[in-house]
N, C-alpha and C positions, 0 to 999 in steps of 0.2 A: 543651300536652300534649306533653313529648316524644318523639322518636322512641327506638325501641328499642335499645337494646343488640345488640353480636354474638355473644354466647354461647348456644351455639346451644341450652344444657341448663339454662337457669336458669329459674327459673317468674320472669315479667316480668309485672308491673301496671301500666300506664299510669294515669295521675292527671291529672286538670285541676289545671293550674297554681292558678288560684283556688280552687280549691274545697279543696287542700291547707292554705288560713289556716283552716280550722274543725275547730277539735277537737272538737267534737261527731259529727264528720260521717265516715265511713265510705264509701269510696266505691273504684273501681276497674272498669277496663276489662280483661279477660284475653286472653292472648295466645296463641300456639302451645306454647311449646317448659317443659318441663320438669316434665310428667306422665307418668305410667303407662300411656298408652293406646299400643299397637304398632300398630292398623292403620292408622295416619295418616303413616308416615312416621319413625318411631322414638320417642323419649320425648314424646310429644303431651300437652299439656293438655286434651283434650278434655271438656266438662263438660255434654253434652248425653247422654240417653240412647237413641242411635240404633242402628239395628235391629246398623250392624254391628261395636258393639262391646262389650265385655266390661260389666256393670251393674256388679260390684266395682273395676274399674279407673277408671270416672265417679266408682265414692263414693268412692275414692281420691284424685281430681282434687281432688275438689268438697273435700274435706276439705286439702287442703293449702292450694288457694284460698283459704279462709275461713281458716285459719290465716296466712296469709303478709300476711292485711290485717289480721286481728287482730279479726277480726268473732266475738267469744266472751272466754267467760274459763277460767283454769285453775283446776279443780278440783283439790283435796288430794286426793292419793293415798296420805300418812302413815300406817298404821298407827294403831288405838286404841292409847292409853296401856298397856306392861308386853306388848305385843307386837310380835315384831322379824318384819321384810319386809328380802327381799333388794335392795328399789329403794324409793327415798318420793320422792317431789315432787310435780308436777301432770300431770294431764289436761289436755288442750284439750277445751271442751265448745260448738262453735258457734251459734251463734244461729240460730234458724230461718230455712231460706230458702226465701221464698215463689217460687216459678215459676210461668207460666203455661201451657196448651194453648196456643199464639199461633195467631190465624186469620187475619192480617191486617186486621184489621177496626179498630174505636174507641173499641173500649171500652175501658172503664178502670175499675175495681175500685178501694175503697176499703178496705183492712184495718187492722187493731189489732189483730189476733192470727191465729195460723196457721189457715189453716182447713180444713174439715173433709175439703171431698174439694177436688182440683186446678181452680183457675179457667180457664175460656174465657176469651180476651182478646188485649190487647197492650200493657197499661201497667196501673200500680200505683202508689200514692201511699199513704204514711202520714203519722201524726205519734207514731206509738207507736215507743219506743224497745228495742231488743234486739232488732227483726227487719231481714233483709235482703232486701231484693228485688227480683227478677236477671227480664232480661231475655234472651233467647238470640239471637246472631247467625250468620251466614258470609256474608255479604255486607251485607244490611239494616243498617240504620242504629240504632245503640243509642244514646238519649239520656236523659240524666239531667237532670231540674231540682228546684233547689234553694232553698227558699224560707229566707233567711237570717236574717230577723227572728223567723218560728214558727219555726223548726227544723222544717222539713216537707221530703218527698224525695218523686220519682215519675219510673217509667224507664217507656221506650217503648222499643216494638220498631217500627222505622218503614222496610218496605220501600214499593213506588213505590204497594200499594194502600193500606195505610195513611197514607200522605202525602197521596194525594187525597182521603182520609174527614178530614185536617189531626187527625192523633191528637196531636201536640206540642203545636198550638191548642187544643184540648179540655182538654188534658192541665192546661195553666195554666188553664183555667176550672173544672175541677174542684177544683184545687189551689183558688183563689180561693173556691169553694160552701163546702170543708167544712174551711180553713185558716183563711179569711179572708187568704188571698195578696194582697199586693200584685205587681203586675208589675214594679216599682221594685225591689224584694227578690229577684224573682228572678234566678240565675244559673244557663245551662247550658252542657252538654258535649255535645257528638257525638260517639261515637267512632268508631273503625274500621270501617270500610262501602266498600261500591266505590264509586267516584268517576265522575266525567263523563268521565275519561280511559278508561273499559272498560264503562260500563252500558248498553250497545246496548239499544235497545227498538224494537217495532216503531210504525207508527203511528196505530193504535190508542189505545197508551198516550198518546202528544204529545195527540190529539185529545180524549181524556176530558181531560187536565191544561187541554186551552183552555175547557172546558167549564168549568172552575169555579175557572180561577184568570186575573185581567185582565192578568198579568205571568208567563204560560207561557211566550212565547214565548223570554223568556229564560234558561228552565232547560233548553233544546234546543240542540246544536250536529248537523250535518248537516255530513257527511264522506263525498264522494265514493268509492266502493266503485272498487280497481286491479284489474286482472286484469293481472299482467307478460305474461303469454305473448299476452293479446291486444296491450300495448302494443308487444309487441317482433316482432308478425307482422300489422302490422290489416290487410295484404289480406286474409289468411284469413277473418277473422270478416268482413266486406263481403262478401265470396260467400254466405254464409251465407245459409237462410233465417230468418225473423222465430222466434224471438226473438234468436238466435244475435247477428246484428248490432246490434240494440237498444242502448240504451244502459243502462248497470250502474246498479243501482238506488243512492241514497242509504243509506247509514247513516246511524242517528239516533241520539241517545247523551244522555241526562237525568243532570244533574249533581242527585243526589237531597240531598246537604249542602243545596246553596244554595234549593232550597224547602223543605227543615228548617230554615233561618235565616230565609228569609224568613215563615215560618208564626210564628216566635217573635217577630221584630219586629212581627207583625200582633197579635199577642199583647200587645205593651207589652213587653217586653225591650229591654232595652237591648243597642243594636248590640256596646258594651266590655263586655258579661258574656255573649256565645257565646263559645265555645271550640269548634273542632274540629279533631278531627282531621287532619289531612294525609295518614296512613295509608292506600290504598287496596288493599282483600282483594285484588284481583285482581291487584295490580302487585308483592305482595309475599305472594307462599302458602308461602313458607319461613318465616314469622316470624306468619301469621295465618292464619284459616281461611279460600276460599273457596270456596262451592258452585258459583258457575259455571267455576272456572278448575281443578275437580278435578271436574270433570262431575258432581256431584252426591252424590258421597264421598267425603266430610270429615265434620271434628267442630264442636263448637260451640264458641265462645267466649261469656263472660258480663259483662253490665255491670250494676253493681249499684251500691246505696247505701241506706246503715243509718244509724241514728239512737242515741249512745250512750247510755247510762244519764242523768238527768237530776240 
């Protein structure tokens, strides 16, 4: 998956390397820069519909989006025969895009066709072809897999609660109920999410991940908290009463990628068919979106994948 370009106005799709050999297959991760949305910072791609910004500047987004991957076709716009029009060509006419209510939670939805009112959830799988369906991020982890033998596709939105419900692991067992998936066939993508270099959590979070994974303790690094002004004065803090002189508590920080890989190889994936990201929201909020490194206002980015005509 490579890294992005420096133009800082272009609408940019990220691609899994693999997943670009299948023609059939529709897919893309979205980026920051080269949308309509002004309160994020200038021409935002913003594709979520959040409280603070414009709903025609999102279906703005979201229509360029879907355009720019090519997820639709162009409708004639010609004129009947013996009448003249001062323009004829095509329309872009996009493919439905299924979104979720995302809860953090495990579920996963199964569709063939758009449905009626908006699903609760956090992942979606089809094998019907002409829909696309998008997961929302700004930090949480967007994963796509790709069952390459059916022609089947299913994202997840995988922040640290949904990792501990294992929605990625579900995700291929679902895929495998109503596919008939092999784990051999499948291929995934992680995309852009924050990293173990910036996802401080407290200890709570470590302690439920020990609960119910025998190899937690490896998704944890513990990084000693500096206070300069105490290093560069400690008799000050030594006079001090408790807690003042105490010692600074640990930081703890969950690399959420590597128990999304590891939930996938527990899954039967193969180690040479993940693909992630390197991208981390938080270390780069000029070129993606993060909620915790924009304190909580930002837009959304989208990961998605459609299935073409058959």
């Amino acid at each position: 998956m490579p890294a992005l370009g420096s133009k800082q106005n272009t609408l940019n799709i990220l691609e899994a390397t693999e997943f670009k050999k299948f023609g059939w297959l529709v897919h893309g991760f979205s980026t920051r820069a080269g949308g309509s949305s002004r309160l994020y910072g200038g021409n935002a791609l913003n594709l979520g519909f959040t409280k603070d910004d414009a709903r025609a500047a999102v279906e703005r987004n979201r229509l360029a989006f879907l355009r720019t991957l090519g997820a639709g076709e162009m409708k004639s716009t010609r004129p009947a025969a013996g009448r003249k029009s001062r323009a004829a060509g095509g329309r872009f006419q996009p493919w439905p895009l299924i979104t979720l209510r995302q809860i953090h939670s495990d579920i996963i939805h199964h569709v063939d066709a758009p449905p009626e009112a908006q699903l609760a959830g956090d992942g979606l799988i089809t094998q019907a072809p002409k829909l696309l369906l998008a997961v929302q991020t700004a930090d949480c982890l967007p994963v796509v897999l790709v069952d390459t033998r059916q022609r089947a596709v299913g994202v997840f939105h995988a922040g640290w609660r949904g990792t501990l419900r294992r929605i990625v692991e579900k995700g291929a067992g679902e895929m495998k109920r109503w596919f008939n998936t092999r784990a051999q066939d499948l291929k995934a993508a992680i995309g852009p999410g924050i990293h173990g270099c910036c996802y401080e959590v407290g200890e709570e979070v470590r302690e439920k991940f020990e609960s119910q994974f025998a190899y937690a303790a490896s998704l944890f690094r513990e990084v000693k908290e500096r206070d300069p002004v105490r290093e560069k004065y400690p008799m000050m803090f030594m006079n001090m009463r408790a807690p003042g002189h105490g010692e600074l508590p640990n930081k703890i920080f969950l690399d959420l990628v590597e128990a999304n890989r590891r939930q996938l190889l527990a899954a039967g994936v193969k180690a040479k068919n993940i693909e992630a990201s390197a991208m981390c929201t938080s270390c780069h909020p000029d070129l993606l979106f993060s909620y915790r490194k924009q304190n909580g206002k930002t837009g959304r980015m989208m990961a998605v994948a459609g299935i073409r005509g058959r």
